[in-house]
C-alpha positions as CSV (number, residue, x, y, z in Angstrom):
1,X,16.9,5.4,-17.5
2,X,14.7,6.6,-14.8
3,X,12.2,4.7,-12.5
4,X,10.4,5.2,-9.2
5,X,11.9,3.6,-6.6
6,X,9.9,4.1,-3.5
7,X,7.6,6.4,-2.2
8,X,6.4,8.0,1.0
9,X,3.2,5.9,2.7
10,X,1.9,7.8,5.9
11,X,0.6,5.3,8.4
12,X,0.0,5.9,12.2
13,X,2.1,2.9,13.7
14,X,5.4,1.1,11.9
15,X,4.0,-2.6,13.2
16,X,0.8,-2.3,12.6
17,X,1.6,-1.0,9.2
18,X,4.1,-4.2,8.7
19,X,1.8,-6.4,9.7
20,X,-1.0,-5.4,6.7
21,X,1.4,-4.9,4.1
22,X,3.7,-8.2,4.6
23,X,0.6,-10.3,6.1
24,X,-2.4,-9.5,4.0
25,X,-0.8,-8.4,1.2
26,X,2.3,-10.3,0.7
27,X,4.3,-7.6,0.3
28,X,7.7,-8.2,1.4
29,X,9.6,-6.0,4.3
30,X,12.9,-4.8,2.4
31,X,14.0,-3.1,5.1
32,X,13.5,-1.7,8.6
33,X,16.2,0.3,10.5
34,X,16.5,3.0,13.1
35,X,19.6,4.5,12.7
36,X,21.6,6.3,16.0
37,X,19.0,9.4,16.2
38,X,16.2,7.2,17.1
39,X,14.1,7.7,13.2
40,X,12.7,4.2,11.8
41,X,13.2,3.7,8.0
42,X,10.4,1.2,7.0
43,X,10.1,0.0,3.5
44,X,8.0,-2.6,2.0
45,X,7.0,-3.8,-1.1
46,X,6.3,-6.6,-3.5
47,X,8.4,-9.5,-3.1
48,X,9.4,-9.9,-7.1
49,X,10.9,-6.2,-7.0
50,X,9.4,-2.4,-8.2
51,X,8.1,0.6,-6.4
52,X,8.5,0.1,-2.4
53,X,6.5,2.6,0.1
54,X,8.9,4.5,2.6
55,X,6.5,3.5,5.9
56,X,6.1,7.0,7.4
57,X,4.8,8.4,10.7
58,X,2.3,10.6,9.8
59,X,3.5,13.9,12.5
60,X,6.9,12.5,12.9
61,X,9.4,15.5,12.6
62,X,9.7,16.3,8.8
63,X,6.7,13.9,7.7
64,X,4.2,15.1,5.5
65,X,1.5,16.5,7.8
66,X,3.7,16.6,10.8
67,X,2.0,20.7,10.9
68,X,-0.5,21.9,13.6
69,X,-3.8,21.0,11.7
70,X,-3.1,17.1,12.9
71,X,-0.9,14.4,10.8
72,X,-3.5,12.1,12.1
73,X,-6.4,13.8,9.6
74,X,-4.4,12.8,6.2
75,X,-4.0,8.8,6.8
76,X,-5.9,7.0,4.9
77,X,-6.3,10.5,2.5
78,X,-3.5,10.8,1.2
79,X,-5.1,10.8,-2.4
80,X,-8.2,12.9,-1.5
81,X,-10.2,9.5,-1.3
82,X,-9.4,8.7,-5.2
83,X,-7.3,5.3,-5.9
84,X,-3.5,6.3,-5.8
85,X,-2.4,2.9,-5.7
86,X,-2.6,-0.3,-8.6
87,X,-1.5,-3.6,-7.6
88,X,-1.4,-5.5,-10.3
89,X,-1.1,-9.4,-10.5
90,X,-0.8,-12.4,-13.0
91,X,-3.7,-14.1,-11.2
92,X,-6.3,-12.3,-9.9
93,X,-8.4,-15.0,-8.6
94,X,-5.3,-16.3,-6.5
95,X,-4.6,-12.9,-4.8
96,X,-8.2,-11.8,-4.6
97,X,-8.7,-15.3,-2.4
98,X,-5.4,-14.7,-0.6
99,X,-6.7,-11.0,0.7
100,X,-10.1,-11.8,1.2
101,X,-8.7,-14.9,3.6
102,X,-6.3,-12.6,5.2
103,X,-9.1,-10.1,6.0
104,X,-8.5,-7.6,3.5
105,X,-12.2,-5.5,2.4
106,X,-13.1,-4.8,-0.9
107,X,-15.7,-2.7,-1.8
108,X,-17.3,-4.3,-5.0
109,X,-16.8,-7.6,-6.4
110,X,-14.6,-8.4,-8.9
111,X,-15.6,-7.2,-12.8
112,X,-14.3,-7.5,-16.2
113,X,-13.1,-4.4,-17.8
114,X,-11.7,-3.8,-21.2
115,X,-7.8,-3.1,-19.4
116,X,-8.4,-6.1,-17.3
117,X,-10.1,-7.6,-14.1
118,X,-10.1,-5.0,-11.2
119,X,-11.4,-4.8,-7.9
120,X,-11.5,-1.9,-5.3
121,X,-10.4,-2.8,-1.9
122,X,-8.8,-0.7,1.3
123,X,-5.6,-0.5,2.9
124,X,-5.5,-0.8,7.0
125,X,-6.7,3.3,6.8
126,X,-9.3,2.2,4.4
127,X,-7.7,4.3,1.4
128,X,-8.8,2.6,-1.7
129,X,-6.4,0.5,-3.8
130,X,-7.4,-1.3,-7.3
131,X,-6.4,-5.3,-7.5
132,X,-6.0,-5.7,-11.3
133,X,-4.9,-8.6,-13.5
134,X,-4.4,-7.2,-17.2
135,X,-5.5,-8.9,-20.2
136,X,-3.3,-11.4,-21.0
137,X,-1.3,-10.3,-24.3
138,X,-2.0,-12.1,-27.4
């Protein structure tokens, strides 16, 4: 068997970061530790289980981006401005309420496609995510 279990999320500040993921999108913080050398492990992720994102610093030593050119330019780009993330619920119109209330944008209302209800909204960085509810299997 083989499954994803987290991946790398650059983001310029750990709290800040926290704050979006746990706060406006219910994600829940699985873990958050500095161990003796001073480097913060941050990693969230939906509260029912799956694929977490490792929190990194974007320029920290060994991050992606941590080069000359300036980590800074690749938050919020990380996927060249195309959706790399799909969050997908069980009800949409509860989440999509939820997000909006917590301040989260999205960029287009929600609309009915033939793999589900989807909407486009942005991360803190304003990296675009889809919201999707799949149709419900008959």
């Amino acid at each position: 068997m083989l499954r994803l279990s987290d991946v790398t999320y650059l983001v310029r500040d750990h709290d800040e970061a926290i704050t979006f993921f746990v706060d406006a999108l219910g994600f829940a913080l699985r873990e958050d530790e500095t161990n003796a050398a001073g480097r913060r492990r941050v990693v969230v992720g939906p509260a029912d289980g799956g694929t977490g994102l490792v929190l990194a610093l974007a320029g920290a030593p060994g991050a992606p981006g941590s080069g000359a050119s300036g980590a800074a330019d690749v938050v919020g780009r990380q996927a060249g401005g195309k959706v790399a993330f799909f969050l997908e619920t069980d009800d949409f119109a509860a989440q999509h309420a939820r997000m909006v209330a917590a301040g989260v944008r999205f960029r287009e209302e929600p609309r009915y496609e033939e793999y589900g209800t989807v909407a486009v909204f942005e991360d803190l960085y304003g990296m675009p995510w889809d919201l999707i509810e799949p149709p419900a299997q008959g």
